[in-house]
Every structure is written in structure tokens, then in C-alpha cells.
C-alpha positions in Angstrom: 8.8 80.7 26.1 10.1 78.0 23.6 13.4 78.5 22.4 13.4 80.7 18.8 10.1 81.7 19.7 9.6 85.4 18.5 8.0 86.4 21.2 9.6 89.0 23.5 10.4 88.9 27.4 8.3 90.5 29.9 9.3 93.6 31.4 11.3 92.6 34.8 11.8 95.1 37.2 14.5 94.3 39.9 15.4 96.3 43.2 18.3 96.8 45.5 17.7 97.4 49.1 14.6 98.3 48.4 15.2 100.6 45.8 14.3 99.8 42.1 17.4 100.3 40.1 17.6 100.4 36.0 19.2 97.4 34.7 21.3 97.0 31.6 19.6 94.5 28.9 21.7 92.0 26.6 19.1 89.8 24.6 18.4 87.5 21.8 14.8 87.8 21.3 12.8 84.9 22.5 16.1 83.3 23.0 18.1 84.6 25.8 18.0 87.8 28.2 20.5 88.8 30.5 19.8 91.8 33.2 22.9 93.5 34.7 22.9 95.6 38.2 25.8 97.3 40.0 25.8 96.6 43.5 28.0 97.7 47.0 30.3 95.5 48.3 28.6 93.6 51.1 25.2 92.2 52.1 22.9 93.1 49.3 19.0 92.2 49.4 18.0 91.8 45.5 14.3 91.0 44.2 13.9 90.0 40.9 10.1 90.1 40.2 8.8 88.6 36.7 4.8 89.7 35.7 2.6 86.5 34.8 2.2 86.4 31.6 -0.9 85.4 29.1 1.3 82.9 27.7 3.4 80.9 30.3 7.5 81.1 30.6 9.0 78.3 29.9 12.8 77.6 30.5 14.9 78.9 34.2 16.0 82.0 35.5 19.7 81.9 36.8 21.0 84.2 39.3 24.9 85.0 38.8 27.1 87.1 40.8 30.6 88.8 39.1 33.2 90.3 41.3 36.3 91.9 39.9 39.1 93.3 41.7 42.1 95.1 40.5 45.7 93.6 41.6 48.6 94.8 41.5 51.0 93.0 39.8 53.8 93.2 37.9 55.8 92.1 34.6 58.2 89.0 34.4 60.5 87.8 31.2 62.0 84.8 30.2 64.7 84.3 28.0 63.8 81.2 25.7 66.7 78.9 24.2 63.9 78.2 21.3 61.5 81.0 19.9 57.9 79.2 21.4 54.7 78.6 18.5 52.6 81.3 19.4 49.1 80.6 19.6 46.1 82.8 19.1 44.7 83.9 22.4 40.8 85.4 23.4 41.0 89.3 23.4 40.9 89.9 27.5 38.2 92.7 27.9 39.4 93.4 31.4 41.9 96.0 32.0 45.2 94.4 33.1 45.4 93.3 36.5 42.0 93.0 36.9 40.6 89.3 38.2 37.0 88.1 37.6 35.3 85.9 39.9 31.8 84.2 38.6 29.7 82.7 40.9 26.3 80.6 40.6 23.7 82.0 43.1 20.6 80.1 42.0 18.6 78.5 39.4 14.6 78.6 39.1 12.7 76.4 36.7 9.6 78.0 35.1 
């Protein structure tokens, strides 16, 4: 599918362990779709089947993996000689003590 194009995704379905589970959807149509699962912790078999289509895909299909796990941790201060610039910072959508690890499982071409 060429980027912009209007036309939509096909309808993937994906199963865990042999068990089809619903996915949540995040798209831009014709643009971008992304397809989250929960999984457990541990070996997980995962298949990821895409119908053929009248008009052929065009573009990849990554496969990412996200693992959080909550730390403890806990709160240091420092007192400052000279009041720092503060800067603007990203909103963190985590709760606190919470680390995200991304990883890169594979890329398909279409």
C-alpha cells in the first residue's frame, strides 16, 4: 500500500499459543497500523497472519517486543549553589518507577 494511499489495512488476525487473541489497533489510514497484544512472561509462540489482498502490500511489517517492570526506587536531593535553567521535559506516560525495554524482533518486506 503506497504511503497516503486512502486505502485501508486488511483485517490481521494474530494468535498466542494457539489462541486468537483481540488486538488493540492505533492507525493512520493507509499510512501506518500498529497491533498491540498482552502476553505472559516467558516463551510465547505468536503468528501474525496478513490475508492477500486484490491489490498488493507494499512497505514491511515490524515485529517489536516492550517489557516494563516496576522498580523500586527511591527519592534523592541536591542542594544547588546556583538555581539550574530548567528545561521543558516529555510528559513520562509511565507511572514512576516503571522502566521500558523496546526490542526489535524482526522486519519483513512486502
Amino acid at each position: 500500500m503506497p504511503q497516503g494511499s486512502t486505502a485501508d489495512f486488511p483485517e490481521i488476525s494474530i494468535t498466542v499459543d494457539g489462541k486468537t487473541v483481540l488486538a488493540e489497533t492505533q492507525k493512520q489510514k493507509g499510512s501506518w497500523m500498529w497491533k498491540l497484544i498482552p502476553v505472559k512472561v516467558g516463551k510465547n509462540s505468536i503468528l501474525v497472519t496478513i490475508p492477500e489482498e486484490k491489490e498488493k502490500l507494499k512497505g514491511s511489517v515490524e515485529v517489536w517486543s516492550f517489557g516494563f517492570s516496576k522498580e523500586e526506587s527511591t527519592s534523592v536531593s541536591f542542594k544547588l549553589k546556583e538555581k539550574p535553567i530548567e528545561k521543558p521535559q516529555a510528559p513520562n506516560p509511565w507511572p514512576d518507577g516503571t522502566l521500558k525495554v523496546t526490542s526489535k524482533l524482526k522486519v519483513l518486506s512486502l
